[in-house]
KETORDO-953210 format. One record per atom (N, C-alpha, C): residue in one letter; x, y, z; atom name. Coordinates in steps of 0.05 Angstrom, whole numbers. Each point is the difference from the previous one (the first is absolute). Layout:
<votis>
  residu      px      py      pz  atome
       A       X       Y       Z     CA
...
</votis>
This chain:
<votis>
  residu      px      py      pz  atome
       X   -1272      72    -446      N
       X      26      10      -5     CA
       X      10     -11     -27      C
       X      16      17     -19      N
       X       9      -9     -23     CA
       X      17       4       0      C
       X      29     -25     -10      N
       X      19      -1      11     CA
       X      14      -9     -28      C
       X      22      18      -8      N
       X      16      -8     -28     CA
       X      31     -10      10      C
       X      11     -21      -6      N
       X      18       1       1     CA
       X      22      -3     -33      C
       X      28      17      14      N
       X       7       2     -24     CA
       X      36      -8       6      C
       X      12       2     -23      N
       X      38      -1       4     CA
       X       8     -30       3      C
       X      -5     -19      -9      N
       X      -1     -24      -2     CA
       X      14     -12     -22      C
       X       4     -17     -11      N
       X      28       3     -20     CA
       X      15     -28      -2      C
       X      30       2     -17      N
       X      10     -22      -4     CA
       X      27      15      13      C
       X      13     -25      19      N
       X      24      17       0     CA
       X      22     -19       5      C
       X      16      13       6      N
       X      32     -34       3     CA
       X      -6      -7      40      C
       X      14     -21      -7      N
       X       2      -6      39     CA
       X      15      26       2      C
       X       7       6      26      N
       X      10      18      16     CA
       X     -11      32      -6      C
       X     -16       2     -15      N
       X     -10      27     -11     CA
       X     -16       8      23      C
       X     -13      25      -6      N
       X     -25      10      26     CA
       X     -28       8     -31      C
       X     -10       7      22      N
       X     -35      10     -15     CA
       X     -10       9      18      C
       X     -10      24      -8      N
       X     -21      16      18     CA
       X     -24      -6     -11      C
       X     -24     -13      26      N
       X     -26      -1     -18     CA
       X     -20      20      13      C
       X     -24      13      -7      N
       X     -14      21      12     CA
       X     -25      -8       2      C
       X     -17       2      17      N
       X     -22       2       1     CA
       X     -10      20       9      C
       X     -25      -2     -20      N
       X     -12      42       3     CA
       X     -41     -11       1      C
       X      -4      14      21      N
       X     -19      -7       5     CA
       X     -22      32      -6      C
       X     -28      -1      -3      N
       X     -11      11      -8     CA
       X     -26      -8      12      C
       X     -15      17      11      N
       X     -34      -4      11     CA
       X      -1       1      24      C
       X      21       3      23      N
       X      -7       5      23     CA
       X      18      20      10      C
       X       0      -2      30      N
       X      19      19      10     CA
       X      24     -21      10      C
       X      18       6     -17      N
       X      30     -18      -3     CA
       X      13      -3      29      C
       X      -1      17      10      N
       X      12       7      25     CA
       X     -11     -26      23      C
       X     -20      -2      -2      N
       X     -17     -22      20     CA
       X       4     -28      -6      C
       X      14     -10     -16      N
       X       0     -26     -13     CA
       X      30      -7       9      C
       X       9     -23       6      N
       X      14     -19      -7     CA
       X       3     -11     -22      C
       X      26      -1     -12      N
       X       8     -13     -30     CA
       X      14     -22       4      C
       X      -3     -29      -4      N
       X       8     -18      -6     CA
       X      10     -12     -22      C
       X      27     -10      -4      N
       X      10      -7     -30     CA
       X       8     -35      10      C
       X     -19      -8     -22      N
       X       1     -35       0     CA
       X      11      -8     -27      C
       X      11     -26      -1      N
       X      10     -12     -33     CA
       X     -16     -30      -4      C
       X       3      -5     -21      N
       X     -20     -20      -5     CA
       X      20      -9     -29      C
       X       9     -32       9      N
       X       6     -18     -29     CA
       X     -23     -15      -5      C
       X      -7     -10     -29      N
       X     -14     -19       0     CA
       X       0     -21      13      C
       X     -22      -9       5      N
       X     -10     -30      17     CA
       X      13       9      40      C
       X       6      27       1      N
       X       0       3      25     CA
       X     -17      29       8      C
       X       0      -1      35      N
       X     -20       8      10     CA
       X      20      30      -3      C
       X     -16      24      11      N
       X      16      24      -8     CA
       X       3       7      34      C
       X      36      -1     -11      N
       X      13      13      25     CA
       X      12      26      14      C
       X      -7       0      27      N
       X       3      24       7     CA
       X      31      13      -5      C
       X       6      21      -5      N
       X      28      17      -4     CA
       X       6      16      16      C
       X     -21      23       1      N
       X       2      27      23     CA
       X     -25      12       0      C
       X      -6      13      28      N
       X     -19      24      -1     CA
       X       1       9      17      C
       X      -8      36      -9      N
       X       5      27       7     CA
       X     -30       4      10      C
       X       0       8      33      N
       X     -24       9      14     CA
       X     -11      36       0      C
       X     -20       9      -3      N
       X      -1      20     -15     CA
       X      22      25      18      C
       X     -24      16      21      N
       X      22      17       9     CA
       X      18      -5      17      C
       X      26       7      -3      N
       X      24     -11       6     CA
       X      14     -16      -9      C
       X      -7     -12     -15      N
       X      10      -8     -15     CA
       X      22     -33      13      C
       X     -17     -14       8      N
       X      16     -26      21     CA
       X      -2     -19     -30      C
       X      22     -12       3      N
       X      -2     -21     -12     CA
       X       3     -30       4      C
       X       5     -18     -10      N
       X       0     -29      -7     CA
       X       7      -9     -26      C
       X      22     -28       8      N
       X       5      -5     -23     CA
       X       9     -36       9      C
       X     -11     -16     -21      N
       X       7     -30       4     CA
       X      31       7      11      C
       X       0     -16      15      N
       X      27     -19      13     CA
       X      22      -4     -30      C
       X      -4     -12     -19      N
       X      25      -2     -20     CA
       X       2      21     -14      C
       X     -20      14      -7      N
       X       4      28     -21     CA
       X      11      29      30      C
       X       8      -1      20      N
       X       9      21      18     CA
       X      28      11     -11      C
       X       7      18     -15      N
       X      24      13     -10     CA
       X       1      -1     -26      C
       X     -13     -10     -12      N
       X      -1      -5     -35     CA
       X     -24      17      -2      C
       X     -16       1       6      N
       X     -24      13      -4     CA
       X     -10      28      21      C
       X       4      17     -13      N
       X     -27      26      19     CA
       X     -15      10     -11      C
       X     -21       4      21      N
       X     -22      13      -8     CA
       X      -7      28      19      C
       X      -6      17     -22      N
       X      -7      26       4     CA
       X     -26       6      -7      C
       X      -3      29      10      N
       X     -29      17      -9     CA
       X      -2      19      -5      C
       X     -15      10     -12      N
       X       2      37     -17     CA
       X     -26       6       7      C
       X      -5       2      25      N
       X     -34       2     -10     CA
       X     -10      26     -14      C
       X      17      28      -5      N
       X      -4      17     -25     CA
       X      -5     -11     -15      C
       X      16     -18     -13      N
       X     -10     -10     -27     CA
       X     -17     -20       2      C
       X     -16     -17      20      N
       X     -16     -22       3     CA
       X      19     -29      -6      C
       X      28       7      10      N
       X      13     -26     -21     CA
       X      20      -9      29      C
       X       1     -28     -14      N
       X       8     -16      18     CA
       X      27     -12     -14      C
       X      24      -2       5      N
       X      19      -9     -10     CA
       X      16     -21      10      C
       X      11     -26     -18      N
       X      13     -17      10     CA
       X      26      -5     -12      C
       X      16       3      11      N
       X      30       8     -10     CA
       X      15     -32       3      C
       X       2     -12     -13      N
       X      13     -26      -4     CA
       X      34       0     -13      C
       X      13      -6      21      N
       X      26      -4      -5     CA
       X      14     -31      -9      C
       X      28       3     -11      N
       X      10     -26       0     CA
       X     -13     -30      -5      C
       X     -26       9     -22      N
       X     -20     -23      -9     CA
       X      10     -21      -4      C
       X     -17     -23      -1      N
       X       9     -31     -10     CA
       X     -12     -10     -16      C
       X       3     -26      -8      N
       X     -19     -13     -24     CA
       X     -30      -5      15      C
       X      12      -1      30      N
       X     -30     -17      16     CA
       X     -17      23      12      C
       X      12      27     -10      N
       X     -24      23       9     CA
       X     -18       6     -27      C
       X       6     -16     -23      N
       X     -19      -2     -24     CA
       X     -32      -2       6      C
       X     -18      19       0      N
       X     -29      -2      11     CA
       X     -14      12     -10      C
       X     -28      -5      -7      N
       X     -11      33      11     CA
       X      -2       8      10      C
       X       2      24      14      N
       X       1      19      15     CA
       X     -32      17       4      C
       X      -9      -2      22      N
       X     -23       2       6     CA
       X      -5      30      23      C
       X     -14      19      -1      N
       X      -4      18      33     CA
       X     -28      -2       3      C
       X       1      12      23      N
       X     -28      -6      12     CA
       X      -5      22      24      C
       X     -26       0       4      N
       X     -10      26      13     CA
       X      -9      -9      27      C
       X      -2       6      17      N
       X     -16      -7      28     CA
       X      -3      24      12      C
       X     -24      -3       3      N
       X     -21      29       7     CA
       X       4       5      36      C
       X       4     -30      11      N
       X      10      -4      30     CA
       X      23      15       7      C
       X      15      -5     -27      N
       X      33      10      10     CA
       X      17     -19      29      C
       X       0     -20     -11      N
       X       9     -26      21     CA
       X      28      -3     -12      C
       X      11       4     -21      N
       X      22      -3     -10     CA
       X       2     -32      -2      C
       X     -18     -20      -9      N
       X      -4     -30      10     CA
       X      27      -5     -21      C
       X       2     -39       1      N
       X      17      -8     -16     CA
       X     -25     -21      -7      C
       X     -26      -2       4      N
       X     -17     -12     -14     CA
       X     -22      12     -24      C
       X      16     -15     -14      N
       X     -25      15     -30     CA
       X     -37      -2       1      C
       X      -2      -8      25      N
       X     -37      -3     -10     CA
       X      -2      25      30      C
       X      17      16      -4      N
       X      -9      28      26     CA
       X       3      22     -18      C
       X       4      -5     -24      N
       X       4      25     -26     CA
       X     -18       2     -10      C
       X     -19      16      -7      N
       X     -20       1     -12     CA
       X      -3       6     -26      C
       X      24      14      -9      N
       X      -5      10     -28     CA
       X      24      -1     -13      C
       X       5     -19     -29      N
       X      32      -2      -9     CA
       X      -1       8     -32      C
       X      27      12       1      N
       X       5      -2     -26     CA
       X       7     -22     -26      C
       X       1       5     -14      N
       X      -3     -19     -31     CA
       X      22     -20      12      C
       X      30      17       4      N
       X      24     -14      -2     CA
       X      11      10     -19      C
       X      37      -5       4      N
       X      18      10     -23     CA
       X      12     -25      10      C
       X      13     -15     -29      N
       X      16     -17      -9     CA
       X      33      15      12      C
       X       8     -13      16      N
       X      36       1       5     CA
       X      15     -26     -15      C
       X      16       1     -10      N
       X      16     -26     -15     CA
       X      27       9       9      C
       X      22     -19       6      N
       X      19       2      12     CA
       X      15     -18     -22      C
       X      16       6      -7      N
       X      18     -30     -20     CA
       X      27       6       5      C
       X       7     -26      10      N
       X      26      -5       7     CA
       X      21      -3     -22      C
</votis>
């Protein structure tokens, strides 16, 4: 699976950002999408993920109402709609594919991830 993510950016505290992930090489529909963040010198943490059909989700315990995540599977794209940002949601921003469709909150059940897009938040 090849997985681009994009919409990533500089923005003020309290702003939103939509970020997208658009996947390409399989059949989209069968996958679970996972969106993880990663600061330097830490481990990359889980945010949300969308299980393929039907679309069930999950989302960490502190990001529940600031953050949703959606799916288009027309377009192969996975979207994470981030509201009312902070300085401390500054990450990269990471998605990820699972061919199981477990909708996990552990990153070594994803098999296939994108580059990452830079989010910067400044207060």
């Amino acid at each position: 699976v090849q997985l681009v993510e994009s919409g990533g950016g500089l923005v003020q505290a309290g702003g939103s950002l939509r970020l997208s992930c658009t996947a390409s090489g399989v059949t989209f529909e069968d996958y679970s999408i996972g969106w993880f963040r990663q600061t330097p010198g830490m481990s990359r943490e889980f945010v949300a993920a969308i299980k393929s059909r039907g679309g069930a989700t999950n989302y960490a315990d502190s990001m529940k109402g600031q953050f949703t995540i959606s799916r288009d599977n027309a377009k192969n794209t996975v979207y994470l709609q981030m509201n009312t940002l902070k300085p401390e949601d500054t990450a990269v921003y990471f998605c990820a594919a699972d061919g199981l469709s477990r909708g996990s909150v552990w990153s070594y059940e994803y098999d296939d991830w994108g580059q990452g897009t830079q989010v910067t938040v400044s207060s």
